[in-house]
Structures are given as C-alpha cells and as structure tokens.
TIZA-944639 format. One record per residue (C-alpha): residue in three letters; x, y, z; chain; residue number from 1. Coordinates in Angstrom, 1 decimal. Layout:
% TIZA-944639
SEFI_code_px_py_pz_unit_pos
SEFI_Ala_X_Y_Z_A_NUM
...
***
This chain:
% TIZA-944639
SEFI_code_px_py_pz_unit_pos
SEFI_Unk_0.0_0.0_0.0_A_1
SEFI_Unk_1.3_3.8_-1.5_A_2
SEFI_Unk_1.4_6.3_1.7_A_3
SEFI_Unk_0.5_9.6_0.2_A_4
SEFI_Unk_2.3_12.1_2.3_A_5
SEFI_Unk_1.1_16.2_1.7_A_6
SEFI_Unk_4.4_18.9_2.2_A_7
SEFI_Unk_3.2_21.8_3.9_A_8
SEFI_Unk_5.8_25.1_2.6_A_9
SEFI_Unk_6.4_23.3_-1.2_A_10
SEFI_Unk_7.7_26.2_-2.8_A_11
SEFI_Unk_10.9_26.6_-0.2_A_12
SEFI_Unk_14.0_25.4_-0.3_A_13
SEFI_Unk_12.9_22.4_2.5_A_14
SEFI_Unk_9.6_21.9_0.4_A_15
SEFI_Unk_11.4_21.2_-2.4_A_16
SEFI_Unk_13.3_19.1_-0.5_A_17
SEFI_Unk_11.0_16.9_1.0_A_18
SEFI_Unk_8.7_16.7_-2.5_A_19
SEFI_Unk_12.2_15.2_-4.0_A_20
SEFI_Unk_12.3_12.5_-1.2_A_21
SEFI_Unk_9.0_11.8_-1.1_A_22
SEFI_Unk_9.0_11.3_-5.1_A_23
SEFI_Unk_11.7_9.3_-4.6_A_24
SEFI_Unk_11.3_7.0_-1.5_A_25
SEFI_Unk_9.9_3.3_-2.0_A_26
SEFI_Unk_6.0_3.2_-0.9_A_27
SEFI_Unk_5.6_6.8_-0.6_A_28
SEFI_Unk_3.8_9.3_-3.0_A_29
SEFI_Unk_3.0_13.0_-3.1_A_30
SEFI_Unk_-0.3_13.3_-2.4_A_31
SEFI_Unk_-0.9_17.2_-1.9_A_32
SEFI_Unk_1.8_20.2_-2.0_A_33
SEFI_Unk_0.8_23.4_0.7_A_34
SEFI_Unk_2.0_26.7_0.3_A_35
SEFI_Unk_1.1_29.8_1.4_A_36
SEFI_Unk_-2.1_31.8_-0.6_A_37
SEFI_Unk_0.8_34.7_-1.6_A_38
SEFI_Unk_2.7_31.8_-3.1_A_39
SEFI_Unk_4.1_32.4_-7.0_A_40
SEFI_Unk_3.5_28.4_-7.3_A_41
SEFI_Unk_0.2_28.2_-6.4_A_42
SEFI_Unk_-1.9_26.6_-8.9_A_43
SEFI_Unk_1.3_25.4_-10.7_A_44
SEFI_Unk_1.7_21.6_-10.9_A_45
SEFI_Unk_4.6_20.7_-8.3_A_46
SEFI_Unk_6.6_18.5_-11.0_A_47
SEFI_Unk_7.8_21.6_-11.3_A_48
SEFI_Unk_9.3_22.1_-8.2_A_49
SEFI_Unk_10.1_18.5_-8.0_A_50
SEFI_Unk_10.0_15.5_-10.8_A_51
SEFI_Unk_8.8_13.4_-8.2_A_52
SEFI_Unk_5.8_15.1_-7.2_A_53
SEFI_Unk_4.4_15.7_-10.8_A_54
SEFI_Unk_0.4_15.7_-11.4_A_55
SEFI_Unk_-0.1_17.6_-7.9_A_56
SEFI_Unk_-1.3_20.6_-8.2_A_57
SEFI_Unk_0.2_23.8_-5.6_A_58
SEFI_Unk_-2.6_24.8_-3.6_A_59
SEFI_Unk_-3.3_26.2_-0.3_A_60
SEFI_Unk_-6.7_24.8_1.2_A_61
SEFI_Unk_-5.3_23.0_4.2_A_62
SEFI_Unk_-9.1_21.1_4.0_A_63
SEFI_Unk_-8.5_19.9_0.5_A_64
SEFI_Unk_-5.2_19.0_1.0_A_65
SEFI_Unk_-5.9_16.8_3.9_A_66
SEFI_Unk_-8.3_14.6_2.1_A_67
SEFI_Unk_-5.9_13.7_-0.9_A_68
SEFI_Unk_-3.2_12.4_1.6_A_69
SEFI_Unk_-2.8_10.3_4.6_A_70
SEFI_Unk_-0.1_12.1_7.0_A_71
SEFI_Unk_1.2_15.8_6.7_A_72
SEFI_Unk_5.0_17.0_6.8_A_73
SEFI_Unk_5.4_20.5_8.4_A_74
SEFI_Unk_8.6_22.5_7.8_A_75
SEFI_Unk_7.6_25.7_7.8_A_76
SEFI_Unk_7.3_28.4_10.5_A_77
SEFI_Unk_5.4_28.0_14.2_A_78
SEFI_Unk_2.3_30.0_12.9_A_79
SEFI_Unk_1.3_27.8_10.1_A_80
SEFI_Unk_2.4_24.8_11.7_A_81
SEFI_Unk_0.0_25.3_14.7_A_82
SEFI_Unk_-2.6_25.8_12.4_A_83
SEFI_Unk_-1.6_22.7_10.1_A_84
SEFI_Unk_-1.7_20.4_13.8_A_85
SEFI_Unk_-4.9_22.0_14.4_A_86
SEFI_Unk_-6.4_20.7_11.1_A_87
SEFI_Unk_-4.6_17.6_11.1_A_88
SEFI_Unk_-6.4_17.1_14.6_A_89
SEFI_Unk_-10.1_18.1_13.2_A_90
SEFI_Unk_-9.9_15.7_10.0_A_91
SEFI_Unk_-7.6_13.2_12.0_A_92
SEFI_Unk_-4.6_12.9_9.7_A_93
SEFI_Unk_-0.8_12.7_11.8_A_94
SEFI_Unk_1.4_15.0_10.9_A_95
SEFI_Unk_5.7_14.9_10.2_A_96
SEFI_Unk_6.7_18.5_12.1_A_97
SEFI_Unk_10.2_19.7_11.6_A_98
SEFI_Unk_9.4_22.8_12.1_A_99
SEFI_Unk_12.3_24.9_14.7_A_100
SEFI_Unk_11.9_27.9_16.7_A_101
SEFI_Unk_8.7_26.7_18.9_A_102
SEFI_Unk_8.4_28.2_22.0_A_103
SEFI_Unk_6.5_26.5_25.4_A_104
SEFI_Unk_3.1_27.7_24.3_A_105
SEFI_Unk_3.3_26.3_20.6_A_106
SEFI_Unk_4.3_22.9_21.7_A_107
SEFI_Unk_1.3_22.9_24.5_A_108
SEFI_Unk_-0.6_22.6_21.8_A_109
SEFI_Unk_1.2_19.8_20.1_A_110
SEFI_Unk_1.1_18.0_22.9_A_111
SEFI_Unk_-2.8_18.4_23.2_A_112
SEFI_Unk_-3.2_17.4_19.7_A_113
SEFI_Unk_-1.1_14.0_20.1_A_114
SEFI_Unk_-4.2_13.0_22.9_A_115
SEFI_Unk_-6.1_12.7_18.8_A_116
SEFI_Unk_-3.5_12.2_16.4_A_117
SEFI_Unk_-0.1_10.3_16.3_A_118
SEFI_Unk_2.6_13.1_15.7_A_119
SEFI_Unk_6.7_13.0_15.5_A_120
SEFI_Unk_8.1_16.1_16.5_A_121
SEFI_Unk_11.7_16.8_15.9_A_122
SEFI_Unk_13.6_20.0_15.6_A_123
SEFI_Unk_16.3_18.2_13.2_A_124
SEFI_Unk_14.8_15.0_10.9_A_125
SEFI_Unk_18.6_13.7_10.4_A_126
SEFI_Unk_19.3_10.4_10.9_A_127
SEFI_Unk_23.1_11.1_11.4_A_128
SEFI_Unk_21.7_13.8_14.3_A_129
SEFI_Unk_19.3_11.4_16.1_A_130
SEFI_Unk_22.4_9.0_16.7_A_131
SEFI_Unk_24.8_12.1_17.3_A_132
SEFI_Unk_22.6_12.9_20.3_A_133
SEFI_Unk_22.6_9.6_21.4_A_134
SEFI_Unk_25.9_9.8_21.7_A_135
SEFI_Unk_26.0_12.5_23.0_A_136
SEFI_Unk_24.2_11.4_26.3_A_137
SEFI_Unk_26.2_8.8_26.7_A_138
SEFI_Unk_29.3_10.9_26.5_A_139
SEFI_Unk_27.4_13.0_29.4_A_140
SEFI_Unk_26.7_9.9_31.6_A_141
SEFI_Unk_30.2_8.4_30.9_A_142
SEFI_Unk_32.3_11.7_31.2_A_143
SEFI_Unk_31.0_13.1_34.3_A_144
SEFI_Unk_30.7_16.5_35.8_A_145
SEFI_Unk_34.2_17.3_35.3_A_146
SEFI_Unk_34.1_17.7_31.7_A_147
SEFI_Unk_32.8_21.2_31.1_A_148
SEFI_Unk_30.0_21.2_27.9_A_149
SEFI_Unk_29.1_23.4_24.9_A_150
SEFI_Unk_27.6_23.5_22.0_A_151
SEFI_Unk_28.4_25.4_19.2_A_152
SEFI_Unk_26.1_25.5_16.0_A_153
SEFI_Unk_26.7_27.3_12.2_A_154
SEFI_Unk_23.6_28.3_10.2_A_155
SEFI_Unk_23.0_30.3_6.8_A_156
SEFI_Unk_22.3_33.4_7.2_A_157
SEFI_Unk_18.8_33.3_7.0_A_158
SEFI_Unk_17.8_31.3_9.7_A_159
SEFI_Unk_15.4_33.2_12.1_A_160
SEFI_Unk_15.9_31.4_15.3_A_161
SEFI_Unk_18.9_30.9_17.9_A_162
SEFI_Unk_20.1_28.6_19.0_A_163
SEFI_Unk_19.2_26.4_16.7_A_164
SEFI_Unk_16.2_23.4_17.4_A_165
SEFI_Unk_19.0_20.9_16.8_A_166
SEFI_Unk_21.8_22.3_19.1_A_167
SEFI_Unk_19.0_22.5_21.9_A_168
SEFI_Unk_18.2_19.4_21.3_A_169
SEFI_Unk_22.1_18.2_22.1_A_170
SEFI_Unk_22.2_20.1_24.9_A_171
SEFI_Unk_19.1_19.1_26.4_A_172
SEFI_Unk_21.1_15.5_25.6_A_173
SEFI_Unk_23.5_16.3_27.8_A_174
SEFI_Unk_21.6_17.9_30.4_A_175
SEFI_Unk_19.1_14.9_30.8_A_176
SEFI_Unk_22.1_12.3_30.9_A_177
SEFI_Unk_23.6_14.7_34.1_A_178
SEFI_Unk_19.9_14.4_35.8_A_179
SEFI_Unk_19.2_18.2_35.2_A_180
SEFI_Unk_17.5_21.0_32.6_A_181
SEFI_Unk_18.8_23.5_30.5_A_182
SEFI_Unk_16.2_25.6_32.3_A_183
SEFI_Unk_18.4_25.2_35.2_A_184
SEFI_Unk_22.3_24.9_33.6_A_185
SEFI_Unk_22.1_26.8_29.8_A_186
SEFI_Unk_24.1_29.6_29.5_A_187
SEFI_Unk_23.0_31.3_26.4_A_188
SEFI_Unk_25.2_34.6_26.3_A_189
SEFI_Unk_28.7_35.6_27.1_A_190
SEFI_Unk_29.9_39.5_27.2_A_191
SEFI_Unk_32.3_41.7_29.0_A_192
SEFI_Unk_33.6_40.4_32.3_A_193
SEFI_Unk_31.4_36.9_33.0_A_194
SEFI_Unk_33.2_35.8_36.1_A_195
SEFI_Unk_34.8_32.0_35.5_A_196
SEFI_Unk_32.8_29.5_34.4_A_197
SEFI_Unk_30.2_28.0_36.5_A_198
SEFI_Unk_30.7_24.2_37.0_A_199
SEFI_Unk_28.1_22.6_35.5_A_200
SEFI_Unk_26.8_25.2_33.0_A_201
SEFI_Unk_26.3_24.2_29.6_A_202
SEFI_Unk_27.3_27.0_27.4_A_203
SEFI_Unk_25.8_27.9_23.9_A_204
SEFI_Unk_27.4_29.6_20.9_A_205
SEFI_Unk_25.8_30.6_17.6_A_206
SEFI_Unk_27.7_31.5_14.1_A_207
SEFI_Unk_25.7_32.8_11.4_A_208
SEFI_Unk_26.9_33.1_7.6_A_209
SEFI_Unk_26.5_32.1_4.3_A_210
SEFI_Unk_24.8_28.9_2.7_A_211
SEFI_Unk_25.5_26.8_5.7_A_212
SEFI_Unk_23.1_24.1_6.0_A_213
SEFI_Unk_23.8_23.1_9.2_A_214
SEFI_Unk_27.1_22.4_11.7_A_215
SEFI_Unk_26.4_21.3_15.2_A_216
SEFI_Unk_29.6_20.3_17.8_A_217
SEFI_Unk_29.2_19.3_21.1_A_218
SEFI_Unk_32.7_19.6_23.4_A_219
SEFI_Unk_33.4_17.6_26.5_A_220
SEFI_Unk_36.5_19.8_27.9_A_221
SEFI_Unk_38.7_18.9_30.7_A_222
SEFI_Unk_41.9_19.2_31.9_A_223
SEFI_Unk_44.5_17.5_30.0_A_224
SEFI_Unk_41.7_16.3_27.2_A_225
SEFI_Unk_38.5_17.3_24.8_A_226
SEFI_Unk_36.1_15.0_23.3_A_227
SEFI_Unk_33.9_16.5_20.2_A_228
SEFI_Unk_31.0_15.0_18.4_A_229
SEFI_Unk_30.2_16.8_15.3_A_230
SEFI_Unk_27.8_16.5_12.8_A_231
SEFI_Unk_27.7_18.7_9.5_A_232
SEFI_Unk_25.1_18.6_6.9_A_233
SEFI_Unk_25.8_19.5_3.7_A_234
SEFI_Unk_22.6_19.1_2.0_A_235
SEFI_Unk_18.7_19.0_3.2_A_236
SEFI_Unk_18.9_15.5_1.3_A_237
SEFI_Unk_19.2_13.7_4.6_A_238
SEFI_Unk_16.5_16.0_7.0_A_239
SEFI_Unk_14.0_15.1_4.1_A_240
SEFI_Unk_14.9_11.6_4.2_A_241
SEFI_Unk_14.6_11.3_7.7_A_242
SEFI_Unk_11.4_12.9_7.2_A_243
SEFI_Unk_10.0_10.2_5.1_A_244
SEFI_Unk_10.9_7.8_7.9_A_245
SEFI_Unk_8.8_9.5_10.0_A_246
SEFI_Unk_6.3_9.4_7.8_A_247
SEFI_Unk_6.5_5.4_7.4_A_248
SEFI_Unk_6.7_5.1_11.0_A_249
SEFI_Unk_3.4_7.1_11.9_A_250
SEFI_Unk_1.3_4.6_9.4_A_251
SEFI_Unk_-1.3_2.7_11.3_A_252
SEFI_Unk_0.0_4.3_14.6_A_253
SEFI_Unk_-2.5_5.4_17.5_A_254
SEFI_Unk_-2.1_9.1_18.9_A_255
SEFI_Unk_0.7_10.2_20.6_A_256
SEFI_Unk_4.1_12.5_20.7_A_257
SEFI_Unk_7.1_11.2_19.4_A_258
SEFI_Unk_10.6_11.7_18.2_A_259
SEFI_Unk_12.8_10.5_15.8_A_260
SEFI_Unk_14.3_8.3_18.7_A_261
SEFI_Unk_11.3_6.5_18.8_A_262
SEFI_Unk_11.2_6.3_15.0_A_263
SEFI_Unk_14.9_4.6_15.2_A_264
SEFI_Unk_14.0_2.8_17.9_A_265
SEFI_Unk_17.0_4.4_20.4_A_266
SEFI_Unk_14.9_5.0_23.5_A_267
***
C-alpha cells in the first residue's frame, strides 16, 4: 500500500526538499503540495518544483489537501504549523513537524493534539543527528561532571531562530544524561567580564553566515583532554529523508508525541 504524504511550505527550499524524497522514497507518494495563498507556485503543478511530485497541483486549502493524503509534513514556520496540527487534529490525519523555533506555548498545543492524532516532532529530521545525540548522552553519563559542555552551532544566514532546534536538542542530551534541565544549567550569552565559568553550566554559541546548511559540535572539555562529536550537513537531502521515515513510521500508529528516537527505535 502507497502512503501519500502532503508537504506543507512546497515552494521553499525544504519543500522542495522533501517533494524530492517523497518522489523518490519506495512506498511513498505526493499526495498534496501546501504553500502559502501569496505563493508564486500556487496553482502550478509541483513537478515543477520536483519531478517526483508531478500531477499535484500547488494549492493552499489546508481542508483539500488533507483529504488527498494520509499524513502531513510540516517545515515551515510555528504560525502555520500550529494551524496545520490544528487541522490535522479536526480531519484526524498525523502529521511529520520539523518545524524549529517553537516556544513553550506552541508545543502545549502539540502535545494536546497527540491526545487525537499520532505526531513526530523533531527539531532536526537527520538520521546522522538522532544517533549524534545519542551519543552524545552517553558521553554526558560516561564523562562526568568534570568535563565542562558546549555547543556550538553554524547556520545560513537566513535562519530566524537561535540557538538552533538541533543544538537544543544536544544540549538538552547532555543535560538529561547529568539528571538536570537547560532551564536550570544553559548559558545562552557571554559578554564583558562573565566571572569563571560555572561548574556545570552548559554554554551555547551561535555563528551565522552564508549557505551553511547546518554544523552542530558538542565539546566535553577537561583538563588535559576534549572529546567533540560533530555533525555537519551538507545538503537538506538527509532531513527530508529522515522525514519520510517519519512518515512510514506514523502509518497505522494510535495518537501520541514522538521523536525521531522513537522512529529509530534508540529509546
């Protein structure tokens, strides 16, 4: 049996993306292509976009779109993705979210919406960075407290949000493996005289430039030795391929949150 999948934000760079893999992946097809009512492609056949995804027509009626697929995949921004969950939860379809940048409110009402529908949720899609963060909580357990952690992340220049989803993500790694919260040990900003470094903390730094798709290292400092696990992605190849695993592994699924560890099976 053919899992159509619809991709929420076709016409961007991601969209494209994930039309590509979808149009590509064994026992998935397009089924619907969202984009925003202002969008130049609506009304424009998505093969266009995308070889892959050719006979769907661009459209915007979230509604419509819905009924011509079986699970959504949501890359866009928090706004439209809360009202993408929103419908998925009226007509009952999951939904794929990579979106980043959600704050505490927007992912109450994820939550509430996985008591109806089965969603993954997962600020990076990456294969390679679900198995980086693994490791990196078991560096955290292993190391110990006297390794001193941070995370440094590189993003193109248009990214919006900082840190990034991901680098949260392997922080909140290693804060979990140490029994604590980045609410509690995230330092987020350095300037002028900060005092030495508090033991514990795990610091945060941010680079933004260029076409960067995506570089994320996560240090384990301490005297006389550094461990680093790195992950670079050079393409959006792999989040939109992780994305179709998602998509696989929310078919027949009852309602609840999960993450691509769940989707990997690394819990």
């Amino acid at each position: 049996m053919t899992l159509r999948v619809g991709i929420a934000g076709a016409g961007g760079r991601m969209g494209r993306a994930l039309l590509e893999a979808a149009g590509a992946a064994e026992g998935i097809a397009v089924g619907a292509a969202l984009d925003i009512a202002a969008s130049p492609w609506i009304g424009h056949d998505a093969g266009e976009l995308a070889a892959g995804a050719k006979g769907v027509k661009v459209a915007s009626d979230i509604a419509a779109a819905l009924s011509a697929c079986d699970v959504l995949i949501d890359f866009t921004r928090p706004e439209g993705t809360l009202a993408h969950v929103a419908a998925c939860r009226a007509a009952r379809r999951n939904i794929v979210i990579g979106t980043t940048g959600l704050a505490a409110q927007h992912l109450e009402k994820i939550r509430a919406a996985a008591s109806d529908i089965a969603i993954v949720l997962a600020p990076n899609m990456s294969v390679g960075v679900t198995v980086a963060a693994k490791l990196v909580e078991i560096a955290a357990r292993a190391l110990g407290p006297d390794y001193d952690v941070e995370v440094f992340e590189m993003h193109h220049r248009l990214k919006v949000d900082a840190p990034s989803g991901t680098a949260l993500k392997l922080g909140e790694a290693a804060a979990k493996a140490r029994g604590t919260t980045l609410e509690k040990e995230g330092v987020f900003a350095r300037h002028g005289v900060t005092g030495e470094r508090r033991s514990g903390a795990i610091g945060f730094s941010v680079a933004r430039g260029g076409d960067v798709v995506g570089d994320h290292t996560v240090f384990f400092a301490s005297a006389g030795e550094r461990v680093e696990i790195t992950h670079r992605a050079t393409t959006r190849t792999n989040f939109a391929q992780g994305a179709m695993r998602a998509a696989k592994f929310l078919e027949g699924r009852s309602p609840g949150l999960f993450g691509m560890e769940d989707v990997l099976d690394l819990r």
